[in-house]
N, C-alpha and C positions, 0 to 999 in steps of 0.2 A: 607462802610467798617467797620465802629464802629457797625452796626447789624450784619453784619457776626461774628464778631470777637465776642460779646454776646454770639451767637447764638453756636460759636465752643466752647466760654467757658460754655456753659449749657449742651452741651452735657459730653462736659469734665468732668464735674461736677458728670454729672447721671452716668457715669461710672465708677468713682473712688466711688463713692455710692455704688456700686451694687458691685464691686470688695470689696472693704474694707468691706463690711456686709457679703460677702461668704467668708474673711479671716478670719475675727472676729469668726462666727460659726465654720469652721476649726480649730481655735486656742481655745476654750473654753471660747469665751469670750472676747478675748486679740487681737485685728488685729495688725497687724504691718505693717507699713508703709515703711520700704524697700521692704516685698515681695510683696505689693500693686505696689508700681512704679516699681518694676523687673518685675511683669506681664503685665503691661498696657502699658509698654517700647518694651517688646517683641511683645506685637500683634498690638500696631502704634510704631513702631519705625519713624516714622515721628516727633512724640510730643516730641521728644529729643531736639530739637529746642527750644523747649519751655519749658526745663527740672525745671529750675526754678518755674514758674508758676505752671506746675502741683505737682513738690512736696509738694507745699503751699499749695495747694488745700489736696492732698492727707495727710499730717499733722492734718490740721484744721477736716476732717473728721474723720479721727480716733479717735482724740480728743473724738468727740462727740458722737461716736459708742460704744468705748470704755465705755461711761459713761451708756449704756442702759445693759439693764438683758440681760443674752441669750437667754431668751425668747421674749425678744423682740425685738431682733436682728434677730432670725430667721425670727417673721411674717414681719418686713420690706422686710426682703430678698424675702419672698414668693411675695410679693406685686409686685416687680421687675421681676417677672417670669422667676427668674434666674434656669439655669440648667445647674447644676456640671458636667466637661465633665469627661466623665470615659475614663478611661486609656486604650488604647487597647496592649496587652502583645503581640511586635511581635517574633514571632519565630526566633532565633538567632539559628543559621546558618553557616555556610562555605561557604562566598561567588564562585560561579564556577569560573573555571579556563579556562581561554580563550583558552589557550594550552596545550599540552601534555598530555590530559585525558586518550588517550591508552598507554599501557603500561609503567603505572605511575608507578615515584620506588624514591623516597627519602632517605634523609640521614641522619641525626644524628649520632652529630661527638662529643662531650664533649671533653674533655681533663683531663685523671685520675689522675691530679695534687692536688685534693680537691673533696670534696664529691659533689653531684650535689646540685642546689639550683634551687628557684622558677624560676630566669630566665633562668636557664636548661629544668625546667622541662615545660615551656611555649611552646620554638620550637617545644617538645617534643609532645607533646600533639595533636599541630596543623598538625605537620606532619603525627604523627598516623595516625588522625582522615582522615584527606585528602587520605590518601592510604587506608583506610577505603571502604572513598565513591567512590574510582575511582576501587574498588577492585588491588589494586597494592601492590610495596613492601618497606617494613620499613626495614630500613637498620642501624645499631647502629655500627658507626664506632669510633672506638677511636684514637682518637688525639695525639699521642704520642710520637711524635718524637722531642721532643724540650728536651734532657736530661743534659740541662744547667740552664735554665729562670727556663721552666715551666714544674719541672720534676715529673714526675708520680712515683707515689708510689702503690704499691702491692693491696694494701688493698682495693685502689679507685676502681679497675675495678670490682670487686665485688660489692661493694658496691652501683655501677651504677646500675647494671645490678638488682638486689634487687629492687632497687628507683623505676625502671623504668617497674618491675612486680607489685609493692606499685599502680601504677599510669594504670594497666591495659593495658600494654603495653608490646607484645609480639613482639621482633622483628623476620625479615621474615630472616634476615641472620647477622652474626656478625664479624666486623673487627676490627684484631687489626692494625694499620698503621706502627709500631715497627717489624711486624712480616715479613713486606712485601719489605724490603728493597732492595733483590735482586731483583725483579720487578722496582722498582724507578732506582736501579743501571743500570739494562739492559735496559731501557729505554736513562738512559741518556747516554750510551755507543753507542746508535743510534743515538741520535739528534750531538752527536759529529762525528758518522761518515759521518751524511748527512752535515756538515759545519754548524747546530746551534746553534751548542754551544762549550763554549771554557772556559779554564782555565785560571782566571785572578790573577795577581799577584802582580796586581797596591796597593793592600794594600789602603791605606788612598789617594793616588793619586787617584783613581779610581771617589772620589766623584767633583773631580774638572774636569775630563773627561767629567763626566755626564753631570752635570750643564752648561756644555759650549756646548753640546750638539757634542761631540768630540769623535771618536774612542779611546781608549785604547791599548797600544803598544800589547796588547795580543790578541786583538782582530783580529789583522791580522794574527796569528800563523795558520800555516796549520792544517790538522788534525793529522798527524802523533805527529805534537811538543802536541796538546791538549792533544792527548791520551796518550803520556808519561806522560803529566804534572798528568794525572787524575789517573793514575795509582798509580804516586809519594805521591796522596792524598791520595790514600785507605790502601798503607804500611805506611802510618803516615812520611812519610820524610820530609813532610809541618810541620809547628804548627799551631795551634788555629792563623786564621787571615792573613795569608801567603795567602793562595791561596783558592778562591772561583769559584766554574763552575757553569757561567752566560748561560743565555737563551739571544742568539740574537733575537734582535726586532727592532723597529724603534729606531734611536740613537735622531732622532731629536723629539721623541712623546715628544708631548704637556704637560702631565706627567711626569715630572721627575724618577717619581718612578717606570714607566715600562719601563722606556730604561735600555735595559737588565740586565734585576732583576737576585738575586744569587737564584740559582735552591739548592745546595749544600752547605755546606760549615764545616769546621772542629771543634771537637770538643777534648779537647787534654784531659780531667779527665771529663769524661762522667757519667753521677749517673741514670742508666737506669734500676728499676729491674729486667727487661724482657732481653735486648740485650745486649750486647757487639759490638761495634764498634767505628770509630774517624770520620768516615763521614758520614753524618745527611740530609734526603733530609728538605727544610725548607719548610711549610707551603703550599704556592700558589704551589708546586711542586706536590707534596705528594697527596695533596687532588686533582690536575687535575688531577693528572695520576687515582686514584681511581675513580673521576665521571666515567670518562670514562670508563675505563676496566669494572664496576660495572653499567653501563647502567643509572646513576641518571640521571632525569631527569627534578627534583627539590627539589631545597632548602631553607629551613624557618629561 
């Protein structure tokens, strides 16, 4: 046991020799002892065990390395018949796409609330490139319909659309999501006449509905009472927080957050520079209704 143990610190030894004499040369002279045990940790990560030991070792030698010329540093190293691995540069790439290669169509959605920025211009780039390679279509949709939080100003959609010629990027078609509100409307004037959806009027009761995993007294309403109700919302006879048209779903999903989420909801002093209206479709609505109508097919 005591010659093995010898015998694994002698080899130990010649290694951190031969590493610390091709840092040193690296360094002009100067090895360093972190990146000596950063490299001999990465190719035996076993000798972490013994991290102690070999930093000892690895210390004491540089010591001593460090005190020779760099010429005399190198012919040790040649002695060693050490060879420096060269780097091989691999082509970076877009990895493939396990699905959806034909009639590939992506989206790019910003929001014209602030100019774009680097992690804008990231998706951006990725999604180009991707409908590049699959010959499909880039699609530059704008995010727009929140004219409360996160309200768009004039200047921004311009100013995308610039960024995003800056970055060599031509989209294959362009939407604004503000423009298209009769579509979300007529849309949800359907899922109300098939019984999916309904006008809720629970207000702040609604969040205790949820949680308890419970129907809402609105949620039994027929379709006749919803489409009154939704009517009531688009002539403003609601206010801001009155009444919101929910998308049925599972009451009991595991999620809180998707038993029947607000598809719609009211906005009573709207700061929109494109549209005038008081009802807003919100987010998860807006954007399903456009994957689909718009054929996407993926999103970055």
């Amino acid at each position: 046991s005591s010659l093995c143990n010898n015998h694994m610190e002698d080899d130990i030894k010649l290694l951190v020799r031969m590493y610390s004499l091709a840092n040193a040369v690296e360094h002009k002279g100067e090895a360093q002892s972190k990146s000596v045990l950063g490299k001999i940790l990465s190719e035996q990560p076993e000798l972490r065990s013994k991290l102690q030991m070999v930093r000892s070792i690895i210390e004491d030698e540089v010591r001593k390395i460090n005190r020779l010329t760099p010429e005399r540093q190198q012919e040790e190293l040649d002695k060693l018949d050490y060879k420096k691995e060269e780097k091989v540069e691999k082509k970076k790439e877009l990895p493939d796409l396990e699905v959806g290669r034909n009639n590939f169509v992506v989206r790019f959605a910003p929001n014209p609330d602030g100019a774009l920025h680097l992690g804008n211009a990231r998706p951006a780039i990725i999604s180009h490139e991707y409908a590049k390679k699959y010959k499909g279509k880039f699609i530059l949709r704008f995010d727009d319909t929140d004219p409360k939080i996160k309200i768009p100003e004039k200047q921004f959609y311009a100013w995308a659309r610039e960024d995003l010629k800056w970055l060599e990027i031509v989209p294959d078609k362009e939407v604004i999501a503000s423009s298209r509100l009769s579509i979300y409307n007529s849309h949800a004037v359907k899922l109300i006449n098939k019984g999916a959806a309904y006008v809720c009027l629970c207000q702040d009761k609604w969040k205790k509905y949820r949680d308890a995993s419970r129907s809402c007294p609105c949620r039994s309403s027929d379709k006749k009472e919803s489409m009154k109700r939704w009517k009531a919302m688009l002539s403003h006879k609601y206010k801001e927080g009155e009444a919101v048209l929910r998308i049925k779903t599972d009451i009991d999903a595991k999620n809180p957050a998707v038993r029947d989420w607000p598809a719609f909801r009211i906005v009573d002093k709207p700061k929109h520079p494109l549209k005038k209206a008081v009802v807003w479709p919100l987010y998860n609505f807006a954007s399903g209704i456009d994957d689909y109508l718009l054929g996407v097919t993926h999103i970055f």
